[in-house]
C-alpha positions as CSV (number, residue, x, y, z in Angstrom):
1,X,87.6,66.3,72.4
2,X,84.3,67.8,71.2
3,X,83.0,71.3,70.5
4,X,81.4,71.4,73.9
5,X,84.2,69.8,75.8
6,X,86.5,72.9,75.1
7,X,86.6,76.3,76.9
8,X,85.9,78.6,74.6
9,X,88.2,81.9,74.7
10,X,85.2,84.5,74.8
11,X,82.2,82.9,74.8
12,X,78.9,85.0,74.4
13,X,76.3,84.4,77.1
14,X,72.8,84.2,75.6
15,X,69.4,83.7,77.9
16,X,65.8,82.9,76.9
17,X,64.9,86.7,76.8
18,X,67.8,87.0,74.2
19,X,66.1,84.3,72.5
20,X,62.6,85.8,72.7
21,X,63.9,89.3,71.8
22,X,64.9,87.7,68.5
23,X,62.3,85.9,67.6
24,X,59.6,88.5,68.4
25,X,61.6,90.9,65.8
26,X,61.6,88.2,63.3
27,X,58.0,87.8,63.5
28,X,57.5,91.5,63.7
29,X,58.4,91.4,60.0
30,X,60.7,94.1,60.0
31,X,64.2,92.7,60.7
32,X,66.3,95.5,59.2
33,X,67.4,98.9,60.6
34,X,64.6,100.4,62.5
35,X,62.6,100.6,65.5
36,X,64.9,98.4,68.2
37,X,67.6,99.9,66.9
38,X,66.8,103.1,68.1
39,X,65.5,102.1,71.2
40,X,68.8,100.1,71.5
41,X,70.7,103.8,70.9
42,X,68.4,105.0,73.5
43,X,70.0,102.7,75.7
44,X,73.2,103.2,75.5
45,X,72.8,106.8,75.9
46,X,72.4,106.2,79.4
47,X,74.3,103.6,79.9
48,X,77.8,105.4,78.3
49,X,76.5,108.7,79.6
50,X,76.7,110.1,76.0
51,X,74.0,112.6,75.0
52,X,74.2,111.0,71.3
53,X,74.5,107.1,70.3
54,X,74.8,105.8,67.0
55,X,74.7,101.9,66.0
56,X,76.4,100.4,63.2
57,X,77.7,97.3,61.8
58,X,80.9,97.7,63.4
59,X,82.9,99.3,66.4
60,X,85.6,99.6,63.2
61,X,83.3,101.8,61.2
62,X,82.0,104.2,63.9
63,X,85.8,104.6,63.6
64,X,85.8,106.0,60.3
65,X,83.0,107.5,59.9
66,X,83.5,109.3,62.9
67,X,86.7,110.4,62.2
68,X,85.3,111.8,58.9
69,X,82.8,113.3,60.5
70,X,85.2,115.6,62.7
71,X,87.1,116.4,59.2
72,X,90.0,114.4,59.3
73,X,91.5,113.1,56.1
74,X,94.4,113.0,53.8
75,X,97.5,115.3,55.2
76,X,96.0,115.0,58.8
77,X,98.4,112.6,60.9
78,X,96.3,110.6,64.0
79,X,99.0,108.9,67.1
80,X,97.2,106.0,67.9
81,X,99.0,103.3,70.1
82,X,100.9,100.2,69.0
83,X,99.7,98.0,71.7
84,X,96.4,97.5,69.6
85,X,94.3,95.7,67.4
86,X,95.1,96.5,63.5
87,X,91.6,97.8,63.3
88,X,92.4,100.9,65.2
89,X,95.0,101.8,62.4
90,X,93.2,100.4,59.4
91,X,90.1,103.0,61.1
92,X,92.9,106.0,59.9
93,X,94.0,104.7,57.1
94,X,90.6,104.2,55.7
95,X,90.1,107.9,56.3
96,X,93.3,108.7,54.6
97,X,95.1,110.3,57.0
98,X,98.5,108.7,58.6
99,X,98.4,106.9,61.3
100,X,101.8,108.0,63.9
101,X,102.2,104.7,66.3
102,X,103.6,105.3,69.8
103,X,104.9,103.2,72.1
104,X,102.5,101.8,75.4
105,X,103.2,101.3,79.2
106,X,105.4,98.2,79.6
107,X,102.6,96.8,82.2
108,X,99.2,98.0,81.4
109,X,99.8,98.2,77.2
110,X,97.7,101.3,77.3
111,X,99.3,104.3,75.5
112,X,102.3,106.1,76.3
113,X,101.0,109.8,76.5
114,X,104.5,111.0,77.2
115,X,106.0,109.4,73.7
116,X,102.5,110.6,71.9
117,X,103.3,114.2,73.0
118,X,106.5,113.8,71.6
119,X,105.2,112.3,68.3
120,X,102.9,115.5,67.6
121,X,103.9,117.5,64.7
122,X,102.5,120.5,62.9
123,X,100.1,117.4,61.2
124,X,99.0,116.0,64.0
125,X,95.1,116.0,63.8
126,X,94.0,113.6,66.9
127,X,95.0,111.4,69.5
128,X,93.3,108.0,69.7
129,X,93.1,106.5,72.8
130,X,93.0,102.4,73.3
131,X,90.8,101.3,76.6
132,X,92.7,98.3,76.1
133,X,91.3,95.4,78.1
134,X,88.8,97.5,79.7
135,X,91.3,99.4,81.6
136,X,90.6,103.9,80.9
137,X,93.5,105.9,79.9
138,X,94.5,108.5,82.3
139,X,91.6,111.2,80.0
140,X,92.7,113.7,82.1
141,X,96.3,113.5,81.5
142,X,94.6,112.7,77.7
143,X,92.4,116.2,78.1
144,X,95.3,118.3,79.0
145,X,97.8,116.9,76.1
146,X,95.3,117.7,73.7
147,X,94.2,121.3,74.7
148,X,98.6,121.9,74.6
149,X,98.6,120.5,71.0
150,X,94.8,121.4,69.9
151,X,94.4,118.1,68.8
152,X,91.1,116.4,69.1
153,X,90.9,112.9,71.5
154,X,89.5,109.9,69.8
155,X,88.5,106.6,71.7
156,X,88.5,103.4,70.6
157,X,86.4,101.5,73.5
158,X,85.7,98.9,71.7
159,X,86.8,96.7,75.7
160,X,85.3,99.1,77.3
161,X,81.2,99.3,77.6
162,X,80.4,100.1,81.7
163,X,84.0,101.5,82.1
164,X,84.4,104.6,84.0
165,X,87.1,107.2,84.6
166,X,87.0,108.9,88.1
167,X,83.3,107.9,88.2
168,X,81.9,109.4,85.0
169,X,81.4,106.8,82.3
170,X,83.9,107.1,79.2
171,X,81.0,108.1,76.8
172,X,81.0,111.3,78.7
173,X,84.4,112.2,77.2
174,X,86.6,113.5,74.2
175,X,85.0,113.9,70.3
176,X,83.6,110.7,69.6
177,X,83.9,107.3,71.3
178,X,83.6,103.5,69.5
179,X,82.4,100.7,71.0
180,X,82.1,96.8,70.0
181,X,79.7,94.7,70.3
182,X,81.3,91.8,68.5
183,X,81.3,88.1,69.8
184,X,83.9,88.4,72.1
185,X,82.5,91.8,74.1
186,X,81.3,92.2,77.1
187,X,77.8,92.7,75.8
188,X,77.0,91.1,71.9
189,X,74.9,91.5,68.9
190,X,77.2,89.2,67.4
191,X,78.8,91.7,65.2
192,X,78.3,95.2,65.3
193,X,79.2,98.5,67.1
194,X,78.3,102.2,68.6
195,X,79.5,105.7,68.0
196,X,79.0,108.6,70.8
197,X,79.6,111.8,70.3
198,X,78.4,114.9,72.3
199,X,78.1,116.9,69.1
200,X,74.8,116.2,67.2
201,X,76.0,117.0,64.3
202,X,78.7,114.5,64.3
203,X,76.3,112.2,65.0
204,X,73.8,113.0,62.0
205,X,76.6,113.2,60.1
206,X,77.6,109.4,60.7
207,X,74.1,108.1,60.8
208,X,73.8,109.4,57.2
209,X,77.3,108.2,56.2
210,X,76.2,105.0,57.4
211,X,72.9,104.4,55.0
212,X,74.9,105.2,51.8
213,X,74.7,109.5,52.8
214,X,70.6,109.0,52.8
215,X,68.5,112.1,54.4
216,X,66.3,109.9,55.5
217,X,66.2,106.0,56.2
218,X,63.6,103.0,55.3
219,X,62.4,102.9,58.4
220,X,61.7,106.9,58.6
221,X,60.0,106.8,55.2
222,X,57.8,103.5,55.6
223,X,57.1,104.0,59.2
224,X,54.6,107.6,58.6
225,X,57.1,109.6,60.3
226,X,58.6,111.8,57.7
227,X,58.6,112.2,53.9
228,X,58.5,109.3,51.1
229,X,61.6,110.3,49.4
230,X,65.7,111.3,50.6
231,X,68.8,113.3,49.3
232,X,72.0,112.5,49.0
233,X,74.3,115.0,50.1
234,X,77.6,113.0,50.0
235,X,78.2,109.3,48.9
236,X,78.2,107.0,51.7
237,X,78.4,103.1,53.1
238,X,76.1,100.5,53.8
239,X,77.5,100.4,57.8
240,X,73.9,99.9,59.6
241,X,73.1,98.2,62.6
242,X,70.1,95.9,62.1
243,X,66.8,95.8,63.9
244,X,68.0,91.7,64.8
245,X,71.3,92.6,66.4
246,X,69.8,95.6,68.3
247,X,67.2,93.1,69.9
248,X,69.8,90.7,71.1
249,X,72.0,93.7,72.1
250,X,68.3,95.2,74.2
251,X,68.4,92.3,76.7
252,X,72.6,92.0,77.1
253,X,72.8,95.4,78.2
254,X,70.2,95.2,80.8
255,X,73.0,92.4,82.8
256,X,75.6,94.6,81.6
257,X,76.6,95.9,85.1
258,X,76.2,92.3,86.5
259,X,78.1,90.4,84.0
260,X,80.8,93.1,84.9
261,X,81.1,92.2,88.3
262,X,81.1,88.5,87.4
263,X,84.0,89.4,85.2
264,X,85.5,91.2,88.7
265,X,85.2,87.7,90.4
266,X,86.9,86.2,87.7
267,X,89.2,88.5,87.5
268,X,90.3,87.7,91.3
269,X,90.1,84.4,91.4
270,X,92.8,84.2,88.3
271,X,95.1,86.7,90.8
272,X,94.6,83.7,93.5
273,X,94.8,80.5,91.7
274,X,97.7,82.0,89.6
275,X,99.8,83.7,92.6
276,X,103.7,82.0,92.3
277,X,103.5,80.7,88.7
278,X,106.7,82.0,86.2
279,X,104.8,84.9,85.1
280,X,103.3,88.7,85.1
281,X,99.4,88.8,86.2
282,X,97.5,91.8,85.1
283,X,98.3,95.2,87.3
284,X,95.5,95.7,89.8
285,X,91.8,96.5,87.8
286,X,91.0,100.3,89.1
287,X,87.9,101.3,90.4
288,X,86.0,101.8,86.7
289,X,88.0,98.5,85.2
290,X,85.3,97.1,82.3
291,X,87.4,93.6,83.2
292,X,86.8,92.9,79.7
293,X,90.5,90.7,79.1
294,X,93.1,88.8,81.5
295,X,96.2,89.3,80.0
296,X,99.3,87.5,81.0
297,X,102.6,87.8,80.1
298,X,104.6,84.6,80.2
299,X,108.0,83.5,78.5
300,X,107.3,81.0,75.4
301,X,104.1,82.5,75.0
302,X,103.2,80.2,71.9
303,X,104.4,77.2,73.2
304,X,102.3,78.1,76.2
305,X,99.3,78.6,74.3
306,X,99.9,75.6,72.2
307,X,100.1,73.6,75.7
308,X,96.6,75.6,76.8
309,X,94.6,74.2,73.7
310,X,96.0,70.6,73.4
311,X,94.0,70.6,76.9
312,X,91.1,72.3,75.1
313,X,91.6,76.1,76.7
314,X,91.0,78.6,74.3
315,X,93.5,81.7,74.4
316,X,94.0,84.7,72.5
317,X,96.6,87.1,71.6
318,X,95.6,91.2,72.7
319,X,97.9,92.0,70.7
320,X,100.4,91.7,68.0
321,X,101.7,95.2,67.9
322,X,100.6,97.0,64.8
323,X,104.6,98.0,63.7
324,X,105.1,94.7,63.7
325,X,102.9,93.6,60.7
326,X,104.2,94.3,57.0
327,X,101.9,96.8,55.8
328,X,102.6,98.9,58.6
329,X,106.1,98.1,59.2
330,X,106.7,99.6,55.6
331,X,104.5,102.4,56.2
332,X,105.8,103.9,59.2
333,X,109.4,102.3,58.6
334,X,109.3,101.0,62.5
335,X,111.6,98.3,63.5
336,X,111.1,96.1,66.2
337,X,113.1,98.0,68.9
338,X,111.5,101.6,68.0
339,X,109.0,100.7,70.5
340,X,110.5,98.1,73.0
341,X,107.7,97.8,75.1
342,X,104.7,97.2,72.4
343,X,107.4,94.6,70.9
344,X,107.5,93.2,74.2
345,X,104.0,93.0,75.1
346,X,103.4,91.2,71.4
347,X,105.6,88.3,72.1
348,X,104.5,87.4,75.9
349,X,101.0,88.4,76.5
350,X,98.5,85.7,76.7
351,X,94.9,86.2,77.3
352,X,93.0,83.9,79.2
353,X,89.1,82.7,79.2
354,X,86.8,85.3,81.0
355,X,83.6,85.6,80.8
356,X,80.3,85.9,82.6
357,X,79.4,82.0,83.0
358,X,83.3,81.1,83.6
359,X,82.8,79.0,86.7
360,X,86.0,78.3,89.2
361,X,86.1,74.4,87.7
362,X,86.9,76.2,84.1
363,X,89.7,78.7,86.2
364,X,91.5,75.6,88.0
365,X,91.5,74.2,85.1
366,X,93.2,76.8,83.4
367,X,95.2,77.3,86.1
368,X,96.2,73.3,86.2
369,X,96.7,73.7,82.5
370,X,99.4,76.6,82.5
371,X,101.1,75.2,85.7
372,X,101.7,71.8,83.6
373,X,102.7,74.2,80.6
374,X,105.4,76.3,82.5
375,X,106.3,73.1,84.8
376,X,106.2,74.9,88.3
377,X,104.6,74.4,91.3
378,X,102.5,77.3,92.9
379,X,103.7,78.7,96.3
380,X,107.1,80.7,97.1
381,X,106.7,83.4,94.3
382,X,104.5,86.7,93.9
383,X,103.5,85.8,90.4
384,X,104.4,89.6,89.4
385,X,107.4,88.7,87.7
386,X,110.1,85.5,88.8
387,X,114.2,84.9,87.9
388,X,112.6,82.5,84.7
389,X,110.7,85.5,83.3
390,X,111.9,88.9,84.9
391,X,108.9,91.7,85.7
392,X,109.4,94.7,83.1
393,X,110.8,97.6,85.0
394,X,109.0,100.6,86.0
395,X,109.8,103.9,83.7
């Protein structure tokens, strides 16, 4: 089977604008951070409803630097969910603080807020909240935890460009917000991310920490806009967005809203063609679902999976819970069954390909695929849960 005989898990979706975009910065002769990429900031601000945007190389380094932007460091302890990717932890390690990992809701995987209430201490700094999938935390369950504990909300977003809580769009809330714009995303610039923050000086703060803690940028002092020379307040990274990934990242976020609802589609026609199979389907997308991942949960996962790419389906795994890798197992000195349902979640979900140009031959497909793998015929079960693989019960 060839490259191009496979469904790729993820994909990215590039047109001929894309194309063009690109090329016309190339010839433009300034690649590097500059002109697109704030335009491409610009952008975002109205599409996250955020008053200030950010790009930088990575939705993990908006992360960090934002977080040490708001202060936080060693002795500060951050909760930040199990049911994640390690980046989210690494983000609060790399700032020195300790991350505290809480369990997640046995169906959606998003945070447990009742368990992180319970983890606050006297240390407690922040609470970082995991859009996971695309699906919003409950920010105003979120809000009101925080103001008890006067801690400061965090959100990792990095599944959740063109999500929306009660109608506002997330950008809108808590202390700063990280987005993705990796291969995989929604919207791409191959690699790459945003911060957005409502405080401008968090956001000066990280735009410096991301050009090695320069007052002032290439573009700024070559372009006739400001002085020839910068200061260095504070030493920081080389964490820039590019001029070349903020031109492909210009056109994908005009379809943004439109590849969204071809994700909805998607998203429904998986709830159809995968209704009586031996296992869990997704809880119902809420009005403000991103629809970024379809994650199953089915008994033998890897077998399952192995099953899925023999027939040349990509798959991926969202996630491996974080207390179950070693670093963080030693650090936090979590066992499996601290935190039942992240452990769970980590050994049966199954994510399955959605994207924008996922057409229903692809979905059958997948859908012929994992009937084969779990060796059941469709019809005579809800698909929420069956006697083979038992839905988790409600808390």
């Amino acid at each position: 089977m060839t490259p191009d005989e496979r469904l790729v898990f993820g994909r990215p979706v590039f047109t001929e604008d894309d194309i063009a975009e690109v090329v016309e910065c190339l010839r433009s002769g300034w690649p590097g951070t500059g002109p697109r990429v704030e335009r491409f900031e610009r952008m975002l601000e109205t599409a996250t409803g955020a008053p200030h945007v950010r790009c930088l190389a990575s939705c993990t380094a908006a992360l960090v630097l934002g977080m040490r932007a708001l202060g936080i460091g060693p002795g500060d302890e951050v909760i930040v969910p199990a049911m994640t990717f390690v980046a989210t932890a690494n983000a609060v390690v790399h700032t020195g603080a300790d991350p505290v990992l809480v369990d997640c809701d046995p169906h959606t995987g998003l945070i447990d807020l009742d368990a992180a209430e319970a983890a606050a201490g006297p240390r407690t700094r922040a609470l970082l909240l995991v859009h996971l999938a695309g699906r919003p935390v409950d920010l105003d369950r979120a809000a009101a935890l925080a103001e008890r504990r006067g801690l400061l909300v965090v959100h990792d977003a990095a599944h959740a460009l063109g999500a929306a809580f009660r109608g506002e769009p997330l950008g809108a809330r808590g202390d700063l917000m990280a987005f993705s714009f990796s291969v995989s995303k929604n919207i791409t610039t191959v690699e790459g991310g945003a911060l957005a923050t409502r405080d401008p000086a968090v956001a000066a703060q990280v735009e410096r920490l991301a050009n090695h803690g320069l007052s002032l940028g290439a573009w700024g002092r070559f372009s006739g806009t400001g002085p020839r020379h910068y200061d260095v307040e504070e030493p920081g990274y080389k964490e820039r967005m590019t001029d070349l990934q903020a031109a492909l990242g210009i056109g994908q976020l005009r379809r943004l809203d439109e590849w969204i609802e071809a994700r909805e589609r998607a998203w429904r026609r998986y709830d159809e063609l995968l209704a009586g199979l031996p296992l869990e389907r997704p809880p119902a997308p809420e009005a403000g679902h991103a629809h970024h991942l379809y994650r199953i949960a089915v008994a033998d996962r890897d077998r399952v999976a192995d099953h899925l790419a023999a027939a040349g389906i990509g798959t991926g795994v969202h996630y491996r819970g974080v207390h179950l890798h070693p670093y963080y197992r030693r650090r936090c000195g979590l066992a499996p069954g601290d935190l039942p349902a992240a452990t769970r979640m980590s050994e049966t979900t199954l994510s399955l390909p959605l994207d924008p140009a996922l057409t229903d031959a692809d979905q059958r497909a997948v859908a012929g695929a994992l009937r084969a793998a779990l060796g059941a015929n469709a019809g005579g079960n809800s698909g929420s849960g069956s006697a083979a693989f038992p839905a988790a019960q409600a808390r």
